[in-house]
Each structure stands twice: as C-alpha cells, then as structure tokens.
C-alpha positions in Angstrom: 200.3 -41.9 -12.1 198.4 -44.8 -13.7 195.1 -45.3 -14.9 192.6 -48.7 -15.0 190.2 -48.6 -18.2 187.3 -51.3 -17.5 185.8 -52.4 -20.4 185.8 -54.9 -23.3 188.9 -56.8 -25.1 187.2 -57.9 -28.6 187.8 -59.7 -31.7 186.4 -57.2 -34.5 185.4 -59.6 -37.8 184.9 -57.1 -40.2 183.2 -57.9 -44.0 182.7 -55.8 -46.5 179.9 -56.6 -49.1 181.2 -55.1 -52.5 177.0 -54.3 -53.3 174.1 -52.2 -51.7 172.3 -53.9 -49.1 169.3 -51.7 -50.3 169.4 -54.1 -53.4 169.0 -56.9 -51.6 166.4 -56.4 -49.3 162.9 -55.8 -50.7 161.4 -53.8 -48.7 158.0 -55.5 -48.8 159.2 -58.6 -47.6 160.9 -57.1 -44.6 158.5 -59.6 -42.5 160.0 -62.8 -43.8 163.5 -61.3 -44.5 166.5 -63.9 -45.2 169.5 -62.4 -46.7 172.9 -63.8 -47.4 175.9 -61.7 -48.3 178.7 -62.4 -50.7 181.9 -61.2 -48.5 184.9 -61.5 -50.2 187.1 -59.2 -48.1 187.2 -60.0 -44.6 189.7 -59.0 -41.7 190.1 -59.9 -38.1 191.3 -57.0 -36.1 192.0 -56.5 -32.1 189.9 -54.7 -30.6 187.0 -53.6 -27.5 187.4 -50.1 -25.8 189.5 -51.1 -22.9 191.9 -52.6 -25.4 191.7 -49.6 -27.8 192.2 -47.2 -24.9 195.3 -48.8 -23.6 197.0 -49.2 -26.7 196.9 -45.3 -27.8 197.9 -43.9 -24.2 200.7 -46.5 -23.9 201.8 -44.8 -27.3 201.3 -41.4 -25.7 203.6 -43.2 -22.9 201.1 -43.1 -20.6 201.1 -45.7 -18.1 197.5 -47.2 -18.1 196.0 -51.0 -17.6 193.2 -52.9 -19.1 190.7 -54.3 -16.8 188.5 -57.2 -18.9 187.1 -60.7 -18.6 188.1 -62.2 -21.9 187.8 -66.5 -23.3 189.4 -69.0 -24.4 190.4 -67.8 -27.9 191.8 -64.9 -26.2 195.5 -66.2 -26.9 196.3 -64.5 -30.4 195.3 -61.1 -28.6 197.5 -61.6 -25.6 200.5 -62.1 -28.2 199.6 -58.6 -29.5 199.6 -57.5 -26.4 203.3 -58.8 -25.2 204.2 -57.3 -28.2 203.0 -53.9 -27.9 204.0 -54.5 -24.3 201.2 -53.6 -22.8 200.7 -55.0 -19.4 197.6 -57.4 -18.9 198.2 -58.1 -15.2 194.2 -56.8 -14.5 193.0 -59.2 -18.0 191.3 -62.3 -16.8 190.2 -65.3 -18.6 186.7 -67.3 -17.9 186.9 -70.4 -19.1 184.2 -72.2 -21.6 183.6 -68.8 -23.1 184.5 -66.9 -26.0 186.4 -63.0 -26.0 183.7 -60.7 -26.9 183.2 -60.3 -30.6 181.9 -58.0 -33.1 180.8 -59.2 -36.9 180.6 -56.4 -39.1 179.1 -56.3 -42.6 179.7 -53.1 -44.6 178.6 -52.1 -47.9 179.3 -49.5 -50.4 177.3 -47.0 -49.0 179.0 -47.8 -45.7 176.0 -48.7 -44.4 176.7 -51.9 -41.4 175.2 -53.9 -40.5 176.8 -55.5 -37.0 175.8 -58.8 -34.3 177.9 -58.6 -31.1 178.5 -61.6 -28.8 179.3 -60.6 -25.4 181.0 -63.7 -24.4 183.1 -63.4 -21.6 182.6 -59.7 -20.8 179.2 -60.5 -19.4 181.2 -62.1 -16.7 183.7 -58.9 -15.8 181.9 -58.4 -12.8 184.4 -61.0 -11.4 186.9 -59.0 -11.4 187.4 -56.1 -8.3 188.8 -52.4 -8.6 192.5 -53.2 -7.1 192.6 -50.5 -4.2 196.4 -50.9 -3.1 198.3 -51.0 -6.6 198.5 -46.9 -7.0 195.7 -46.0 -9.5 195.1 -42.8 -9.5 192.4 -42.3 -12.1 190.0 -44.9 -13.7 187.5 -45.3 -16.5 184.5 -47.2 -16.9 183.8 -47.9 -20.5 181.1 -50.6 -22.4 181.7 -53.3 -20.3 179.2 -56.1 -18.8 176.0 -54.5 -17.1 176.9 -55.6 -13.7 180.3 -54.8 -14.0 179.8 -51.5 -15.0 177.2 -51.0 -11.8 179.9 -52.7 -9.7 182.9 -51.2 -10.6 181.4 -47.5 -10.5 180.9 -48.2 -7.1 183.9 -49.9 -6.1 185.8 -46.6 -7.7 183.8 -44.3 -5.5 184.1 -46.2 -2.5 187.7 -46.3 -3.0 188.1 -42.4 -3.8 189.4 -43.5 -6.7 188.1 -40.4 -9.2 187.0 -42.0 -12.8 185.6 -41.2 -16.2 182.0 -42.6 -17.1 182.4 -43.3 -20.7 179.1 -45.6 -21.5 179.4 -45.5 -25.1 177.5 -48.7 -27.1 176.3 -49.6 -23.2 174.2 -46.4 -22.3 170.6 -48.2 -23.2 171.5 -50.8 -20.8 170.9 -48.5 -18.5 167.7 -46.7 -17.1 167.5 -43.3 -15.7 167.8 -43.6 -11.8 171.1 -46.1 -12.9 173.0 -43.2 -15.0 172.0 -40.5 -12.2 174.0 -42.6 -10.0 176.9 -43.4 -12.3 177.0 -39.4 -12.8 176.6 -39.0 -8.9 179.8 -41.4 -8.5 182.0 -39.9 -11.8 184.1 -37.7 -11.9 184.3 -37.0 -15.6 182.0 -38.1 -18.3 182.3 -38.5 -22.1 180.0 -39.3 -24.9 179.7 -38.6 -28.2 176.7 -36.4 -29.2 174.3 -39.0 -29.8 174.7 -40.9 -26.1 175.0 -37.2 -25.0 171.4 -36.7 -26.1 170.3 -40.2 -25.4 172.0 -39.6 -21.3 169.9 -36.4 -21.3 166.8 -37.8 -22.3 167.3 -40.7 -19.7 168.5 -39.0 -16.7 166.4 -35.6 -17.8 169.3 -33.5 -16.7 170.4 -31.0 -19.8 173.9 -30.9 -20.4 174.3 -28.1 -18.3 173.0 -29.7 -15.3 175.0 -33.1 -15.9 178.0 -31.1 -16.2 177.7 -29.3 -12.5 177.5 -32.6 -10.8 181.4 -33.6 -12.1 184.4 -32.3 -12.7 183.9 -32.5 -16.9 181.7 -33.5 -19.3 183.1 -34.0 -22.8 181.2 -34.3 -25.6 182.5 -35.6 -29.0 181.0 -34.4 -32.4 183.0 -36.3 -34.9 184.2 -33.9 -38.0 182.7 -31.4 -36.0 185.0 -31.7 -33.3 184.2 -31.8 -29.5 183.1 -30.0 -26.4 183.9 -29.8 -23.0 181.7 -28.3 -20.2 183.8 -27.6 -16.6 182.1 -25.8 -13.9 181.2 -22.2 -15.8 183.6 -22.9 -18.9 183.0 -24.1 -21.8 185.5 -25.4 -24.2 185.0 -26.0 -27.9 187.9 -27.7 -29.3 188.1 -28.5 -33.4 188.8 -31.2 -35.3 191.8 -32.1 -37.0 192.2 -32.5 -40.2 193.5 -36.2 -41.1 196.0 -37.5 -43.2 192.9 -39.6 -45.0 189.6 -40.6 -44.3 190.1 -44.5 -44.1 188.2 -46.0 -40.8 186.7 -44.5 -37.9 186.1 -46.9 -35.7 187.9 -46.6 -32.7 188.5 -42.8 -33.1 186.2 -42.0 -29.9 189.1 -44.5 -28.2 191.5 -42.8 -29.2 189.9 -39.6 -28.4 189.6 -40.9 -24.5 193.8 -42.1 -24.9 193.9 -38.3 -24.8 191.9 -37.3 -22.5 193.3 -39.8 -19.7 197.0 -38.8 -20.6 195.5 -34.9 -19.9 193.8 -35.9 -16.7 197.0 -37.8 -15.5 199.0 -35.2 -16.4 197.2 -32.3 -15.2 197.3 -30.7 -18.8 194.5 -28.0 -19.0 191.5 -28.6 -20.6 192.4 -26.8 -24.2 195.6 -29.0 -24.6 193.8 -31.9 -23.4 190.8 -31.4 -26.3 193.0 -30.9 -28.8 195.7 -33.8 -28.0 192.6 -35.8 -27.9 191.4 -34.6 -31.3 195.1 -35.2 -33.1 194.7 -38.4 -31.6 191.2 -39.2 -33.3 192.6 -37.9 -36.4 195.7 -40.2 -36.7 192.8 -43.4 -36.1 190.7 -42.3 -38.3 193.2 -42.7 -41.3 194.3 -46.5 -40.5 192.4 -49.6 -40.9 191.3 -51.0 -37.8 191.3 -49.9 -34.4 195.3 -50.8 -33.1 197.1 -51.1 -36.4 197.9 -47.1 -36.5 201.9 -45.9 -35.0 202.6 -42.7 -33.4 205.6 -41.4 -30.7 205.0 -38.9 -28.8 207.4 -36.7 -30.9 205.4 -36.9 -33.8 202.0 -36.2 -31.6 203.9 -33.0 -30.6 204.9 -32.0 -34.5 201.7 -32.9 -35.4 199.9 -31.0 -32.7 201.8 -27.6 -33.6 201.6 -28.0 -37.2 197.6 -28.4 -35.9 197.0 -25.6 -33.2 200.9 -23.4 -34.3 202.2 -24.1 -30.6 204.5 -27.0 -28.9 202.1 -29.6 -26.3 205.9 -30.5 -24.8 204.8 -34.1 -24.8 
C-alpha cells in the first residue's frame, strides 16, 4: 500500500526582523511604501507540502512518494533526501528554473510578511499520474494550477481514490473548478479558513461537501480538528506540545497522519488523533523537516495523549 503526494518541493528562506514592522511603516504613506529590513537571523530550511508530507509518513514508516517538478538548485535538497531515504523516483527537474521558494520575514509580533517564487512547480503539469506502479491512494496538494486540474483528473480516470488538500492554492481556483475537484476526491482537507473560503466558492456548506466524498477533515489549529463521514461526525482534540516553537508545516504533518490512517484502514478516531500527535511533535521544532520521531515513540506518546495503545 503506497501513496503519491503531488505538490511542491521548496526552499523555505526564513528572516526574522528583531523590530515591529508596525514601526516601520507609516501608515500614511502606505501609497509610496519602501521598506528595508535589518535581518540578522536567517535560515534555509527544506521544505513544500509534498516534501513535508513525505518526510513525516516515511517516519510513521509509511511507504509514500513525492511527485514535484523542481530546478536546478534542487541538489542540496536531493542530498536530504538520500539521506532520510526517501525515494524521489516521481521528482523531476526542469531545467533553467529555480525549486520553488518561499522568503519569509517575521517580526516580534510574529507578524510575516512572505514572497513566493513558483519556479519550477508551475511546470508539474509535465509530469503524469503513474497508473501501473501500485498506488493505492493519492493526494493532491498546492501544486502548479494545471497540474493540480490535470492530476485530479488523471487520479479519477485511473480509479485511483485521492485526498484534495488545496491549502495556499484554493484562490487559484474558481467555483465550478473546486466542484469538480470535490466531484473527482475522495477525501478532502483544509484547515478552517480554506474550509470557509471552499464553501463560499463552491456554495456548498460543509455538510453538503462532505456527502459528495468519503471525508472531509477540517483542521482548527490549538483547537484541534474535525472530521465529517457520511452521518458522523468526529471532533478530535489537540495535543498538547512539548513547546510552542514553529508551526509551519504542522497542517503537513497533520495529512502524514491522515494518509498512514487511510493506507492503513485505521478508523477515523485513531486516524484524527495520530494526525494531531503528529502536528504536535512539528509544531515544537524549527522548520518543517528537522523534527525526529519512530513509530514507538508516536505510539507512547499517543497513549500518554488519548490513555490507549495506537499499535503502530
């Protein structure tokens, strides 16, 4: 049982200004505005959803690939990747382009400010769903537009049952195109906000989104997250984390989880709340791929979480 997670392979540049950007900016001048900030602390990390997704559910011991289009700076990231041993047979590279990257600007109040080059990903529709090679379940993450379109389809078509996970790459989308990305999915998550933003798009409610797949899951950060199947409803908690360091990449590692449940056909409460330890061991590392788990420590700290053994 294997899974193939579309979606971006990123450089993350993250700054942190040690000031206020409200200090900075004078709000009466917001019409000829030209900032510079002072960044003294800045770190490169590895990152993009399919890469994030990969990493945690090989941790889990899950068996899942990475489908992306990625540059020519791309080799530091495929050394990570050999050494994590994470298998990039579905990874290709597009020459004359750049990996998709992310430059992030932070302040004290944790307010960001964030530019994105798409580089190479805005080529992934290059790249075709493999139809012989045994997946059995598939994601479709923030990816390139057409790709997303493309490989949605090429899923369906295949009977290949998949997650629509739009994320950062919902408002690329307009109504009648997330209708038929619902139409085609199996299972969809978002967090709360994209939850609300897909309802107000599609004008489906929740309720009516979540009768047309097999799942809708829908994260609420420290408020934990909900899932809607058929007539159930499932309201799974948050855990508590060791320390509240970064959360970026926690909704990632939230949908590491929830793959490892669907390949493992792991009902929907012990799915939730793997998914939720998950988040909460991200959230308390720097970076979205530099946190360490085994799937016996997943399973102590899932009963010392929820006072029962997962049997991971």
């Amino acid at each position: 049982m294997s899974a193939l997670i579309c979606g971006s392979m990123a450089y993350d540049n993250i700054m942190v200004f040690p000031g206020r950007f409200q200090e900075q900016i004078l709000p009466d001048q917001i019409h000829i505005l030209n900032v510079a900030f002072l960044v003294p602390e800045l770190r490169r990390e590895f990152g993009g959803c399919a890469g994030n997704i990969a990493y945690n559910l090989g941790l889990l011991g899950g068996e899942g690939y990475a489908m992306a289009t990625v540059g020519d700076d791309f080799v530091a990231y495929q050394d990570w990747l050999n050494k994590q041993k994470i298998d990039g047979r579905y990874i290709r590279g597009v020459e004359a382009t750049l990996t998709a990257q992310a430059y992030i600007t932070t302040d004290l109040d944790d307010n960001q400010i964030t530019a994105f080059h798409p580089g190479a990903m805005d080529h992934s529709h290059i790249s075709d769903i493999p139809t012989d090679a045994g997946i059995s379940i598939g994601m479709v993450s923030p990816d390139g537009r057409q790709g997303m379109i493309q490989h949605a389809r090429q899923f369906a078509e295949a009977g290949i049952p998949f997650v629509f996970d739009p994320g950062q790459g919902l408002p690329m989308f307009d109504g009648d195109d997330l209708r038929n990305f619902i139409k085609q999915a199996s299972w969809v998550a978002v967090n709360d906000y994209e939850g609300q933003m897909l309802q107000e798009r599609t004008g489906w409610s929740e309720q009516e989104i979540s009768q047309q797949v097999k799942g809708l899951i829908v994260t609420r950060g420290a408020k934990g997250s909900t899932i809607f199947s058929g007539t159930e409803q499932f309201s799974i908690p948050a855990v508590v984390a060791a320390e509240v360091k970064d959360p970026t990449g926690c909704g990632d590692a939230y949908r590491a989880g929830l793959l490892y449940g669907l390949l493992n056909d792991m009902k929907w409460e012990d799915t939730g709340r793997l998914a939720a330890v998950l988040g909460a061991i991200k959230i308390a590392s720097l970076g979205t791929q530099n946190h360490s788990f085994t799937p016996q420590s997943i399973n102590d700290q899932f009963a010392e979480s929820f006072g029962y053994q997962l049997g991971l």
